[in-house]
Backbone of each chain as ProteinMPNN parsed JSONL, in Angstrom:
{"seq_chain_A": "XXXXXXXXXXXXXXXXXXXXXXXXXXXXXXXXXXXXXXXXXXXXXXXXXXXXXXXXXXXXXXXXXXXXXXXXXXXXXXXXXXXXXXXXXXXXXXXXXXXXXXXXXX", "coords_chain_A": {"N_chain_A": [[11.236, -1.582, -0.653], [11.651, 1.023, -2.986], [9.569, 2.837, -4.549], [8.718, 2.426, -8.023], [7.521, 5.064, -9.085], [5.703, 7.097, -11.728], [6.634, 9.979, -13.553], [5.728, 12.942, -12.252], [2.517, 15.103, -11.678], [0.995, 13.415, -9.252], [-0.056, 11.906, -6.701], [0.356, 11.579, -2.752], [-0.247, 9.284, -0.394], [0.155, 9.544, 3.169], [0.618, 7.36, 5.706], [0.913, 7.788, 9.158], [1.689, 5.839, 11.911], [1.419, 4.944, 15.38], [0.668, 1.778, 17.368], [-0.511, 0.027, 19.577], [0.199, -2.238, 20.341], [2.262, -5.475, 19.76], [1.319, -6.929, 17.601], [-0.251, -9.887, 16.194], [-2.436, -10.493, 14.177], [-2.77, -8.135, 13.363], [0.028, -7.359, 11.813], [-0.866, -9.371, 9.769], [-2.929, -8.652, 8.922], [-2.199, -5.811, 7.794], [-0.479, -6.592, 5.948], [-2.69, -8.002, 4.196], [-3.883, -5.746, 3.542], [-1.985, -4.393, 1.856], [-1.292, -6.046, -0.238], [-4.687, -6.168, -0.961], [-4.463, -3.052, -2.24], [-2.338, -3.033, -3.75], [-3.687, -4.166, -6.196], [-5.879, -1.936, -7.056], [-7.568, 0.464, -9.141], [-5.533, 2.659, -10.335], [-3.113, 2.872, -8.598], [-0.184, 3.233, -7.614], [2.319, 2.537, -6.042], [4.236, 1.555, -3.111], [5.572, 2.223, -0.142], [7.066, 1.275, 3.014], [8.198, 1.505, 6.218], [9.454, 0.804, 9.798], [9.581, 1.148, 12.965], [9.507, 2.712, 15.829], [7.631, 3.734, 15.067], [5.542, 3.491, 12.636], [5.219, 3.934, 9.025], [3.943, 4.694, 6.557], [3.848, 4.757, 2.882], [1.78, 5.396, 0.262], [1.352, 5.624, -3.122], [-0.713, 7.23, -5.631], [-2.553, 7.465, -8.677], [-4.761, 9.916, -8.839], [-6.889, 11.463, -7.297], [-9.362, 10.715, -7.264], [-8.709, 7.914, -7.378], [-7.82, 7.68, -4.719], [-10.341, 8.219, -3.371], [-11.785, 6.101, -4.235], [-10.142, 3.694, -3.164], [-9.954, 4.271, -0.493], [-13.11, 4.054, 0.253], [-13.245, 1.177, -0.703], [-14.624, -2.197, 0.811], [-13.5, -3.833, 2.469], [-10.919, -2.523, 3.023], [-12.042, -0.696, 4.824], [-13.197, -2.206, 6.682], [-11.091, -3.271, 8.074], [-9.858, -0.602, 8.601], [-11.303, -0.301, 10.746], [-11.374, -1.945, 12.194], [-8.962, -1.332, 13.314], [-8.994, 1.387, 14.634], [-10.562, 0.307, 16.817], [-8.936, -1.857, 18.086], [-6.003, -1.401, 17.518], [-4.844, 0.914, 17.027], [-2.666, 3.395, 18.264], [-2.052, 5.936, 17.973], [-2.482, 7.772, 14.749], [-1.527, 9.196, 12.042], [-3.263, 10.786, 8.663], [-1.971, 11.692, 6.056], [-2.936, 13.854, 2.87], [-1.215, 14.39, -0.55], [-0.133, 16.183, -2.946], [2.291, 15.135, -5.187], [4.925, 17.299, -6.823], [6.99, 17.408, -7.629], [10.249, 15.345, -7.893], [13.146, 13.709, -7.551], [16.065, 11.206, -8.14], [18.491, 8.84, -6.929], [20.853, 6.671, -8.054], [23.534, 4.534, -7.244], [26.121, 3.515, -9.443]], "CA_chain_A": [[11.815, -1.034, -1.876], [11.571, 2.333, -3.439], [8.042, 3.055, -5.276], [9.181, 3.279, -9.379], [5.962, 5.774, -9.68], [5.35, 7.539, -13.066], [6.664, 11.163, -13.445], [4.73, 14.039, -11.164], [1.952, 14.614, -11.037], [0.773, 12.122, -8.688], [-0.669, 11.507, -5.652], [0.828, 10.694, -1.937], [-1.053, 9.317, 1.607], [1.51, 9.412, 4.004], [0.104, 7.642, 6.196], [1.84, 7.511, 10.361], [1.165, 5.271, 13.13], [1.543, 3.918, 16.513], [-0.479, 0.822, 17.276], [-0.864, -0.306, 21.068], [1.586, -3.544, 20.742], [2.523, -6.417, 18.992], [-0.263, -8.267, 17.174], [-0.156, -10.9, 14.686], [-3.637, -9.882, 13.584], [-2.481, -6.874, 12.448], [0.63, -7.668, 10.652], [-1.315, -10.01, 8.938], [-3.969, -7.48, 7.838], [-1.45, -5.07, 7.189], [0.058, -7.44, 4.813], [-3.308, -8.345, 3.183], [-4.304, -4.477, 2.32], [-1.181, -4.216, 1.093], [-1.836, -6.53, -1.236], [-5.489, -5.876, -1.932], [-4.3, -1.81, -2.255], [-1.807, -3.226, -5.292], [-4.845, -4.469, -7.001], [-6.581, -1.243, -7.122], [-7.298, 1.035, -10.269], [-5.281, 4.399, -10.176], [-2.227, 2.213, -7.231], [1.333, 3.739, -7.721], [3.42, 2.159, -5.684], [3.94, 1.483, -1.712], [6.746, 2.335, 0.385], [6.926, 0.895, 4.199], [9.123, 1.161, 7.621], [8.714, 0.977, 11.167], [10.339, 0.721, 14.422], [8.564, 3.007, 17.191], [6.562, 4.756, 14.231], [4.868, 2.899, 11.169], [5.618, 5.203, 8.042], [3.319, 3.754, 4.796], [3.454, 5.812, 2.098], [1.287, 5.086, -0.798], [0.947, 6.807, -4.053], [-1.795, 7.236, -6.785], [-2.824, 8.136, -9.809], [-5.567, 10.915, -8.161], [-7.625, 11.892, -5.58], [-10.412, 9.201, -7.269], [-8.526, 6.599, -6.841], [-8.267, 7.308, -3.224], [-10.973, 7.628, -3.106], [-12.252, 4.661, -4.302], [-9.359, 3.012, -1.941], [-10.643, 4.493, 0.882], [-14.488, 3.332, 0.411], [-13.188, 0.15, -0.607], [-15.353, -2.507, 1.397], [-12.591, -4.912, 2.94], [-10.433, -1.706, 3.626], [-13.377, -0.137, 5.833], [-13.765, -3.196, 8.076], [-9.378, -3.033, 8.712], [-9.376, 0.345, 9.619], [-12.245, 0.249, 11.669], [-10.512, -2.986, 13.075], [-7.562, -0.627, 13.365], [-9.273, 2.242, 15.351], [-11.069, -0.197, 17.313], [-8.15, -2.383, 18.444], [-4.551, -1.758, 16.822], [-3.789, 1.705, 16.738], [-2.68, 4.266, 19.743], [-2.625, 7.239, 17.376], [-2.28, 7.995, 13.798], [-2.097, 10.583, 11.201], [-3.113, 10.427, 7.661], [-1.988, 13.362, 4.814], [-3.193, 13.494, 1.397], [-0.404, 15.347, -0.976], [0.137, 16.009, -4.372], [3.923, 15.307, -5.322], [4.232, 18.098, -7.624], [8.263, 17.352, -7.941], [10.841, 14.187, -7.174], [14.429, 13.69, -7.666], [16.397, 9.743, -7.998], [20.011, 8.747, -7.329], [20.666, 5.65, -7.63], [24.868, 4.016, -7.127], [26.427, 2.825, -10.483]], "C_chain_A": [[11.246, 0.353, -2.186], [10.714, 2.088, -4.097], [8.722, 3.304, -6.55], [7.438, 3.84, -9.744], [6.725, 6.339, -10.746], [5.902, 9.32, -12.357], [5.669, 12.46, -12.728], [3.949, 14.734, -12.364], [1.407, 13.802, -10.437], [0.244, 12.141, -7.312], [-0.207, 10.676, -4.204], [-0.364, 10.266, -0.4], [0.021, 8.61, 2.172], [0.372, 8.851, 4.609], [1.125, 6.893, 7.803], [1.26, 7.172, 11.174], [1.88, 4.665, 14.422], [0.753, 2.564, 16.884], [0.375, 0.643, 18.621], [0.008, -1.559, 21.618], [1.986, -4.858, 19.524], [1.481, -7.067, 18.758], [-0.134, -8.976, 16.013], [-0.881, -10.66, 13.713], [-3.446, -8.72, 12.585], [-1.804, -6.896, 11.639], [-0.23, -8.307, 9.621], [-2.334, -9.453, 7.87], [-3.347, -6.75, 7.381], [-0.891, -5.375, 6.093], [-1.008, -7.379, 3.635], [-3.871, -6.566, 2.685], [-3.406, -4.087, 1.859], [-1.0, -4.529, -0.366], [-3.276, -6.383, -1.88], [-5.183, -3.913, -2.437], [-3.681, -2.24, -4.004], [-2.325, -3.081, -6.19], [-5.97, -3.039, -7.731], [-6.432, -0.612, -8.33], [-6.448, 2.271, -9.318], [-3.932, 4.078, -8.579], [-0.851, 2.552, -8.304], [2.476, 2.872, -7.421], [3.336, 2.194, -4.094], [5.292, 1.527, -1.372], [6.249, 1.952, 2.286], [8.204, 1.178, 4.944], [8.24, 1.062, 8.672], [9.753, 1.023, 11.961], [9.582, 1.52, 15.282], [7.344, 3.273, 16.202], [6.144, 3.876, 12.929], [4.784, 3.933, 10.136], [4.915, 4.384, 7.077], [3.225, 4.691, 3.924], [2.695, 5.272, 0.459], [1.25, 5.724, -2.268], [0.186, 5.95, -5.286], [-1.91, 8.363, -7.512], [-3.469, 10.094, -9.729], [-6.045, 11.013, -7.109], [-9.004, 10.767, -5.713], [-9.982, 8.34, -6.556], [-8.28, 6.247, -5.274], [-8.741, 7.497, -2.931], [-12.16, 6.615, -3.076], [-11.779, 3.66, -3.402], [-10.154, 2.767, -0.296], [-12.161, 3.641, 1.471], [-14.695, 2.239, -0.177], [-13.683, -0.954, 1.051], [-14.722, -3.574, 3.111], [-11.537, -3.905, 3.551], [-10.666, -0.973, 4.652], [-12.863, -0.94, 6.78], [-11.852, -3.407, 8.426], [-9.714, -1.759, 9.198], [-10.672, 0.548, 10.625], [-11.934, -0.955, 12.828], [-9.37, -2.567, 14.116], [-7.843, 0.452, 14.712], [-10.151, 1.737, 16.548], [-10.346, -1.02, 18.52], [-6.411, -2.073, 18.827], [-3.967, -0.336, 17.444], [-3.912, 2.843, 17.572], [-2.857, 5.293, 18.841], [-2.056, 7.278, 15.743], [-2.314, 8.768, 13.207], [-2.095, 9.911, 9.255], [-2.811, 11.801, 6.558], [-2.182, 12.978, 3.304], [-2.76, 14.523, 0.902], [-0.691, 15.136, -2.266], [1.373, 16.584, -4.601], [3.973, 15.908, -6.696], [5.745, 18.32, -8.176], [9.142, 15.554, -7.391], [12.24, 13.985, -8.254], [15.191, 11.781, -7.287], [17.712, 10.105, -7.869], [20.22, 7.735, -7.35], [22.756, 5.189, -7.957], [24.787, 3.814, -8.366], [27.083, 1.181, -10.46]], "O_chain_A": [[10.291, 0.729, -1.506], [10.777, 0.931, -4.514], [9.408, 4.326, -6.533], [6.528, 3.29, -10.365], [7.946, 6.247, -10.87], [5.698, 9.768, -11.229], [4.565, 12.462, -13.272], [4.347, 14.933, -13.512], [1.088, 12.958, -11.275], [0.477, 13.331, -7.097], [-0.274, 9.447, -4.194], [-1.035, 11.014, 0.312], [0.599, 7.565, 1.875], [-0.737, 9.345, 4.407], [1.817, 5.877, 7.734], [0.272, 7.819, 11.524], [2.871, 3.941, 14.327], [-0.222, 2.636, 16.135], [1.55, 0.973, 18.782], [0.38, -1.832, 22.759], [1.773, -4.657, 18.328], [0.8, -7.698, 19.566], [0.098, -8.473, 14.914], [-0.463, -10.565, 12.559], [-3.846, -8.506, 11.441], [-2.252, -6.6, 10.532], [-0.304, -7.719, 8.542], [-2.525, -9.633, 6.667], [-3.65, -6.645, 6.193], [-0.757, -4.525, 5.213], [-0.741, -6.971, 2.505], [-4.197, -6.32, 1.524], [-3.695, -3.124, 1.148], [-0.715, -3.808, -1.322], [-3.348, -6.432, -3.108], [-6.087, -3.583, -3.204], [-4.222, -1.956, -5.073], [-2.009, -2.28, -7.07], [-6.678, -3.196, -8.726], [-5.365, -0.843, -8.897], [-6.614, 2.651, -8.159], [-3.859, 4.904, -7.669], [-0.666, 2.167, -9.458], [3.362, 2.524, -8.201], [2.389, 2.844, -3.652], [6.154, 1.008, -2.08], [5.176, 2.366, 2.726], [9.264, 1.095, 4.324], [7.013, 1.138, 8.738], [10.887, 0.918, 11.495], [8.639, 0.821, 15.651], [6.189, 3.031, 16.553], [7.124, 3.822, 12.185], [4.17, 4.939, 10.492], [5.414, 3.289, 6.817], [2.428, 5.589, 4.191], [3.44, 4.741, -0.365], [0.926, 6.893, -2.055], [0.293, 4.806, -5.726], [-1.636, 9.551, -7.341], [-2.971, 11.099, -10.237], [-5.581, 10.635, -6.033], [-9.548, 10.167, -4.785], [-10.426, 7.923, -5.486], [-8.415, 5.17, -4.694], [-8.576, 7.356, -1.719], [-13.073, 6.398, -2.279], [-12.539, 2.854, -2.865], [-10.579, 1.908, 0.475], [-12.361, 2.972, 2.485], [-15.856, 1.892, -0.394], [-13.255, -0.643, 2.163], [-15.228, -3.842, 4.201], [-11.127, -4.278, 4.65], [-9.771, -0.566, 5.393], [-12.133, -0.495, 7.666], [-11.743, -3.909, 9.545], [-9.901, -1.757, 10.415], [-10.874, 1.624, 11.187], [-12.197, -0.882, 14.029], [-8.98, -3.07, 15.17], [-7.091, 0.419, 15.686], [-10.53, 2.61, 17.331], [-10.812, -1.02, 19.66], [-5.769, -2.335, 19.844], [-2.96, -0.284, 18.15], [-5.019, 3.362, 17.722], [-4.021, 5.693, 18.849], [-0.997, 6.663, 15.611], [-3.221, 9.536, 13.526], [-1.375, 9.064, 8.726], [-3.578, 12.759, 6.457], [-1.685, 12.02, 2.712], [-3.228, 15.606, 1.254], [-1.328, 14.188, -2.723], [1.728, 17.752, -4.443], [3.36, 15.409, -7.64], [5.932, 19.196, -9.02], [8.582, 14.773, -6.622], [12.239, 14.113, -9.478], [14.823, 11.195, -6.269], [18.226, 11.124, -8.331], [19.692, 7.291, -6.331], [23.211, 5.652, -9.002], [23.649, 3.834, -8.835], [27.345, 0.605, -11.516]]}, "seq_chain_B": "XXXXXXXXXXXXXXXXXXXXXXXXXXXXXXXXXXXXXXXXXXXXXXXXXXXXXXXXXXXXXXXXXXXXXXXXXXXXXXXXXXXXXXXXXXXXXXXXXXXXXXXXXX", "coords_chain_B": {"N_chain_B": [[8.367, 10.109, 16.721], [4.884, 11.189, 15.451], [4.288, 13.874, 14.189], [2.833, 17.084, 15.206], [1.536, 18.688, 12.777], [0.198, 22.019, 11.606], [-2.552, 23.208, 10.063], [-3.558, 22.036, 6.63], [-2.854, 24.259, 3.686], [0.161, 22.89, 3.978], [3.773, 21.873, 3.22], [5.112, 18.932, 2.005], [8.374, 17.093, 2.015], [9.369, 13.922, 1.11], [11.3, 11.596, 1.933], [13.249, 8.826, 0.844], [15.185, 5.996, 1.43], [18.115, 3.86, 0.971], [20.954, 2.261, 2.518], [24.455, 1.942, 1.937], [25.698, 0.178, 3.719], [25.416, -1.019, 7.46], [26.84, 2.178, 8.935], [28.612, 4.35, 10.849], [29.48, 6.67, 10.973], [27.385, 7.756, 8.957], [24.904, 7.248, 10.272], [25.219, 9.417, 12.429], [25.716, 11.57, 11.212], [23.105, 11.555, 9.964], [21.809, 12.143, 12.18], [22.449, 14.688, 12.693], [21.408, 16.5, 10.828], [18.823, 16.062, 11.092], [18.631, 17.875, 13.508], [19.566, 19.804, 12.563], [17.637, 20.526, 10.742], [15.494, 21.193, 12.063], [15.922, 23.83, 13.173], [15.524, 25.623, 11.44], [13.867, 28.028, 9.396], [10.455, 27.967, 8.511], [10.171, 24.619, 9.429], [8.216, 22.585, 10.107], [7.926, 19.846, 11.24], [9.015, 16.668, 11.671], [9.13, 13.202, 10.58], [10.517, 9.708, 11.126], [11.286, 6.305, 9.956], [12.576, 3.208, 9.732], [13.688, -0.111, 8.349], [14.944, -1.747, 6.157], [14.142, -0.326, 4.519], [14.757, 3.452, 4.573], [12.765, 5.907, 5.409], [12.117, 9.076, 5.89], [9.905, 11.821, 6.594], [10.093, 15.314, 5.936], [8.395, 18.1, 7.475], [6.942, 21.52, 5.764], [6.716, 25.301, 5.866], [6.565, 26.2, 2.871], [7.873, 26.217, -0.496], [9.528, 27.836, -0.107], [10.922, 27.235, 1.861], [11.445, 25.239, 1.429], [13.542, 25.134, -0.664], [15.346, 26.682, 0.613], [16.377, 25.351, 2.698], [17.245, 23.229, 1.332], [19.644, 24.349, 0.374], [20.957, 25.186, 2.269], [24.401, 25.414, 3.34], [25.724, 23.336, 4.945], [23.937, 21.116, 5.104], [24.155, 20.741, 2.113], [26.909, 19.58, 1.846], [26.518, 17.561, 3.489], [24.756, 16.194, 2.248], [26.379, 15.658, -0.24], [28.05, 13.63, 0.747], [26.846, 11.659, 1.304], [25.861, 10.94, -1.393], [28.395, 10.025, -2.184], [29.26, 8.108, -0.663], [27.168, 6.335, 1.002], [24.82, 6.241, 0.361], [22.695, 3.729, -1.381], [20.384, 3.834, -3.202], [17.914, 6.575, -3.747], [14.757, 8.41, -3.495], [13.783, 11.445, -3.738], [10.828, 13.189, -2.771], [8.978, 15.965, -3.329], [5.971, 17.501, -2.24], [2.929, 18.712, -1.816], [0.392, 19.189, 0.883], [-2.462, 18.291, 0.887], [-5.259, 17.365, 2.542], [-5.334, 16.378, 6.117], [-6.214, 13.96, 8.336], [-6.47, 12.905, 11.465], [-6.102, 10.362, 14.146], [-6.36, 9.407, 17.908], [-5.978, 7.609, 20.239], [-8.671, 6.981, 23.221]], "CA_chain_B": [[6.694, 10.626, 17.055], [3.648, 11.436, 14.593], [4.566, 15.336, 13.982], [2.256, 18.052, 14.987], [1.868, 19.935, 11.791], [-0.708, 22.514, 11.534], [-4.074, 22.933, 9.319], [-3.266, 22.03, 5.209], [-1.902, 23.449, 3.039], [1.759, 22.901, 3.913], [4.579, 20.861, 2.345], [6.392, 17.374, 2.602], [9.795, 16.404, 1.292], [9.071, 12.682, 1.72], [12.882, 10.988, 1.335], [12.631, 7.318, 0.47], [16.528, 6.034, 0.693], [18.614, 2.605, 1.361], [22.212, 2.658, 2.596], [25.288, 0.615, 0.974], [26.017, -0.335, 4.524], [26.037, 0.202, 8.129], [27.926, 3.195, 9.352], [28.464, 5.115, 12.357], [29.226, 7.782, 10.965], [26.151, 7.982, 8.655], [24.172, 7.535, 11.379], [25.729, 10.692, 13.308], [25.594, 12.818, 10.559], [21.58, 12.058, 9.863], [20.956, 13.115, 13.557], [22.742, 15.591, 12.952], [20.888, 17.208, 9.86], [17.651, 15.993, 11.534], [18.628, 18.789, 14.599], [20.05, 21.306, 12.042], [16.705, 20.97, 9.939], [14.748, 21.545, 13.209], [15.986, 25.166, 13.671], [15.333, 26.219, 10.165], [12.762, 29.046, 9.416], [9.736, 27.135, 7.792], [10.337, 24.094, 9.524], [7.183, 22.447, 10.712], [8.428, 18.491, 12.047], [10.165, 15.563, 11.159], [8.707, 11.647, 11.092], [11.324, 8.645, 10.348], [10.97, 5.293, 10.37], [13.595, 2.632, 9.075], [13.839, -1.058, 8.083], [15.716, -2.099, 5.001], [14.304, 1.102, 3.674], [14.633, 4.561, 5.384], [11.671, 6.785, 5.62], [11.941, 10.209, 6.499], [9.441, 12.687, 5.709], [10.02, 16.979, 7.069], [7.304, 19.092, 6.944], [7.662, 22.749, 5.927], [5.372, 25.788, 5.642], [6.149, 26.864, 2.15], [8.451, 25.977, -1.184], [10.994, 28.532, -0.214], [11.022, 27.291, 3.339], [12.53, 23.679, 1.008], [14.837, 25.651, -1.118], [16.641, 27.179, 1.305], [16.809, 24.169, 3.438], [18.095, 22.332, 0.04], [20.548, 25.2, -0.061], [22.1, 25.42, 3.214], [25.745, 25.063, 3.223], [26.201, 22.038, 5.732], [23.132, 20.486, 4.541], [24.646, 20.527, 1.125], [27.544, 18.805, 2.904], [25.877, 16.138, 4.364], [24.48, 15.388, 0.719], [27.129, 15.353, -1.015], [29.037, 12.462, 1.564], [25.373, 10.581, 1.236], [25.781, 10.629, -2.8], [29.657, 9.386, -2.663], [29.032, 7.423, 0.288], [26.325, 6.538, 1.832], [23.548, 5.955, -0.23], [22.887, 2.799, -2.638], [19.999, 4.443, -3.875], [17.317, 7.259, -2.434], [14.084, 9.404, -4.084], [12.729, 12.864, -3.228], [9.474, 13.756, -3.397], [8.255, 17.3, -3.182], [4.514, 17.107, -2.019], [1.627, 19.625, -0.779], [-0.426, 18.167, 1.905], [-4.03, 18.75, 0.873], [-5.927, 17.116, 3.785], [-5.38, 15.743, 6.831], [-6.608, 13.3, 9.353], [-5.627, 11.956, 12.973], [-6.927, 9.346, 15.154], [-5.732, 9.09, 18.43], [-6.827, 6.365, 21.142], [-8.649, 7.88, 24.575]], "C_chain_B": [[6.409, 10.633, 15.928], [3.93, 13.067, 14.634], [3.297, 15.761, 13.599], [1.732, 19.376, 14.314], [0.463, 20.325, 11.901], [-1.464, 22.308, 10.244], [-3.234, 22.523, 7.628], [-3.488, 23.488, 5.046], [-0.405, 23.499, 3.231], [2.352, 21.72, 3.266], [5.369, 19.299, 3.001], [7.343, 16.816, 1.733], [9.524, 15.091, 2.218], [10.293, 11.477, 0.7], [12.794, 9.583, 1.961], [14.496, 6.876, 0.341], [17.392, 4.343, 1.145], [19.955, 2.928, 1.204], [22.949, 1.455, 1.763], [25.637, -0.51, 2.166], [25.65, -0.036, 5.873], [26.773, 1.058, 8.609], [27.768, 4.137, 10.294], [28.083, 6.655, 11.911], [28.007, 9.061, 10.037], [24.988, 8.58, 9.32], [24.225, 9.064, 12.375], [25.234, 12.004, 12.495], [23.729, 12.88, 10.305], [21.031, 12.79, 11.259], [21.133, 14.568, 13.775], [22.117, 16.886, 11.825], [19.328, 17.475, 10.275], [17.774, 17.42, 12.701], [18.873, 20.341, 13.482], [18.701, 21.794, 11.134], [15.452, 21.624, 10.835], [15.133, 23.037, 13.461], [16.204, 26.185, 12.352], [14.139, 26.757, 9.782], [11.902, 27.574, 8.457], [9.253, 25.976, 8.351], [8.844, 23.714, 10.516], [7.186, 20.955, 10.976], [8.773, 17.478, 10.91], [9.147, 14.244, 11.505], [10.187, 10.672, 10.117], [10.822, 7.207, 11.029], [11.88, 4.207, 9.619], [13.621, 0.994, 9.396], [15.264, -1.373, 6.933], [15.387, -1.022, 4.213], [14.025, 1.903, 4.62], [13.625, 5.627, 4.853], [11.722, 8.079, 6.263], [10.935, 11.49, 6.02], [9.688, 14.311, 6.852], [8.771, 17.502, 5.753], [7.808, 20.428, 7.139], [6.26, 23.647, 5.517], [5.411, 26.306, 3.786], [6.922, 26.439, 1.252], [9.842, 26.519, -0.341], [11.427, 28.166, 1.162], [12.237, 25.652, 2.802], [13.751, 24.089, 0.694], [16.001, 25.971, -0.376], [16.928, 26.092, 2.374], [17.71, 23.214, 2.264], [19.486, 23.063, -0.101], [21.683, 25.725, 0.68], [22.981, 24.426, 3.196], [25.956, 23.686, 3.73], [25.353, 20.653, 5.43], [24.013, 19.977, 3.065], [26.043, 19.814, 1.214], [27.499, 17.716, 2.444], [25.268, 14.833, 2.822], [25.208, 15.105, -0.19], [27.823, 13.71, -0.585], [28.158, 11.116, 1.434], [25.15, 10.08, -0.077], [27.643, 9.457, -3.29], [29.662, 8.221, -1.377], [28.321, 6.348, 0.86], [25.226, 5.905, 1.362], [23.318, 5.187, -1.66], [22.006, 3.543, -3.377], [18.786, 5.439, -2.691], [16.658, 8.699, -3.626], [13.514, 10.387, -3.013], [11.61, 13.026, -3.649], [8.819, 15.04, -3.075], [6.984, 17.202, -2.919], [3.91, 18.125, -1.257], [0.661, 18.882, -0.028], [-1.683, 19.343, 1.996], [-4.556, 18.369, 2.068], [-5.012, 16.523, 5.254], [-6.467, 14.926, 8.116], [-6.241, 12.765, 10.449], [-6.82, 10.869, 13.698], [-6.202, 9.393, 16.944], [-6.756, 8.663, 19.938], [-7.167, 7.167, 22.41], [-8.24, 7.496, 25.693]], "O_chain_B": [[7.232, 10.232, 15.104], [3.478, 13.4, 15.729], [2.643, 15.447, 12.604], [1.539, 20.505, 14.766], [-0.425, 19.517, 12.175], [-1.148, 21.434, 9.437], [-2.057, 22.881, 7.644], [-4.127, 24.101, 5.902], [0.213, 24.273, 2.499], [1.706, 20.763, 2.84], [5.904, 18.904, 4.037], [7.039, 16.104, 0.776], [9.458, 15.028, 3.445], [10.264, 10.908, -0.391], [12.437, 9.242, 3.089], [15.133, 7.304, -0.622], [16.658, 3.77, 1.95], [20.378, 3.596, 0.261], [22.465, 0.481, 1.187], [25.825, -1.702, 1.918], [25.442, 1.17, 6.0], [27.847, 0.492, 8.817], [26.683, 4.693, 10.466], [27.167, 7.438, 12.166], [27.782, 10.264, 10.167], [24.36, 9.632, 9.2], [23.238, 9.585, 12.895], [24.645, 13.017, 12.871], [23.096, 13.93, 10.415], [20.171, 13.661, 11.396], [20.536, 15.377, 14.484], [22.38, 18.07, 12.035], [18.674, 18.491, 10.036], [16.738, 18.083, 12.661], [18.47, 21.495, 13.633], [18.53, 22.966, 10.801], [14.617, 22.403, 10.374], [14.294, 23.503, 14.232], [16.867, 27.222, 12.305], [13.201, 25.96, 9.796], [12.434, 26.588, 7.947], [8.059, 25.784, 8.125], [8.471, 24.424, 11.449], [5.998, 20.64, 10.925], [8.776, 17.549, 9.681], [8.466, 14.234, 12.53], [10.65, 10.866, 8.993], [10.247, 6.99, 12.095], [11.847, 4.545, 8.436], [13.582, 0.679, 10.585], [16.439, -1.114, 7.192], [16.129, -0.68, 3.292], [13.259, 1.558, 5.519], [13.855, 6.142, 3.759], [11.253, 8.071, 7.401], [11.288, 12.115, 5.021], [9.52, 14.396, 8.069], [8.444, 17.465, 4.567], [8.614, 20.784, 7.998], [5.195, 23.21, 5.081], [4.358, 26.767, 3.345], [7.416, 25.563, 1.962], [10.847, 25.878, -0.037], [12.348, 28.832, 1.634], [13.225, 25.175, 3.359], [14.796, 23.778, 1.264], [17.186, 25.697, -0.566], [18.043, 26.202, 2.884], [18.751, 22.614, 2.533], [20.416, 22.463, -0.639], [22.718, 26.304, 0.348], [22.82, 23.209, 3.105], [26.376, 22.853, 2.927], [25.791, 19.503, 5.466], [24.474, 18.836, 3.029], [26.211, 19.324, 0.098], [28.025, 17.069, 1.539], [25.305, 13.635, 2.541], [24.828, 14.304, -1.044], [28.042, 12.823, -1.409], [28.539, 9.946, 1.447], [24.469, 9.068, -0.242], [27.904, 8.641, -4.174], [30.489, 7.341, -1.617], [28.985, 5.377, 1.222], [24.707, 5.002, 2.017], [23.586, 5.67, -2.76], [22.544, 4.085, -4.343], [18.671, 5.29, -1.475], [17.302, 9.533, -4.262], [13.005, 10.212, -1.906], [11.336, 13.019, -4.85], [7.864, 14.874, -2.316], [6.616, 16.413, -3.789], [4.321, 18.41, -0.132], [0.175, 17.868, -0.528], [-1.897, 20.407, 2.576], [-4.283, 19.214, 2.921], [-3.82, 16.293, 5.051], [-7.406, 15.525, 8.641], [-5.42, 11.872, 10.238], [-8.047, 10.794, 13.649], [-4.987, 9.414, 16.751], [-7.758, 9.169, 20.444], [-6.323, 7.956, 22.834], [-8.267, 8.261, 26.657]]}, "name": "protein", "num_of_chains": 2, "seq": "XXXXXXXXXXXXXXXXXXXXXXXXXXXXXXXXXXXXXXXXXXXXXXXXXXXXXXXXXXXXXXXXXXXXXXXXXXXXXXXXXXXXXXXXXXXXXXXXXXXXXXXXXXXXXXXXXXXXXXXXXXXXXXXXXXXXXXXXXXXXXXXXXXXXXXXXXXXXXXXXXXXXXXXXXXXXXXXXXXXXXXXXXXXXXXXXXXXXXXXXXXXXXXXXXXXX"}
């Protein structure tokens, strides 16, 4: 689903991946920081795809709250799971959406 | 792919969108905006990724490098057929890309 974030300013981490193959492990973690990410102070909203490329886009409040995210303790030990195991290459960008535009059918 | 954009700070139009259906000719015309946005001054790469929601984010080097991509003729087109057409619903987000990070496996 589409992220209903709060009017700009705001906070995006794109973040893009490949991972090395099919793993259950991973979905499954992927799932659960999804859910502990929700939980977080200063958590926007989450947007997901995939097919060759994993697209996550997150958004927050500031640049605290990610990084509080980030040096969250349970988030650590995934991506170090991630860079260890899961993932052939990745990129991460930290933006500030400083505009945004809706259309939505009637 | 994971698009090779150079050092921060450059920009990301990061388009978040879900169709009413599928369609061929949808499909034709995004490849075909994706090639026409590729030879547009500014233009610094493309990532998509698509489930039940479509993910596309282009990177560019500068505001005016968006505008006038927002502004070309065929482009403007393509959006119009995507607003009467095409698209149940679908946000823009304007965004500066403060940092970045990569990983990639040896």
């Amino acid at each position: 689903m589409i992220a209903h974030t709060p009017l700009p300013l705001y906070y995006a981490v794109i973040f893009t991946s490949t991972i090395t193959g099919e793993n259950q492990n991973y979905a499954a973690m992927a799932d659960a920081m999804v859910k502990l990410a929700q939980q977080q102070d200063g958590f926007l909203g989450i947007e997901s795809a995939r097919n060759e490329l994993d697209i996550t886009v997150s958004y927050w409040l500031d640049l605290e709250s990610i990084k509080n995210w980030r040096e969250n303790a349970q988030h650590s030990i995934a991506r170090e799971m991630g860079r260890s195991d899961w993932y052939r290459t990745f990129k991460t960008r930290i933006a500030k959406v400083e505009r945004d535009y809706n259309f939505e059918r009637e």
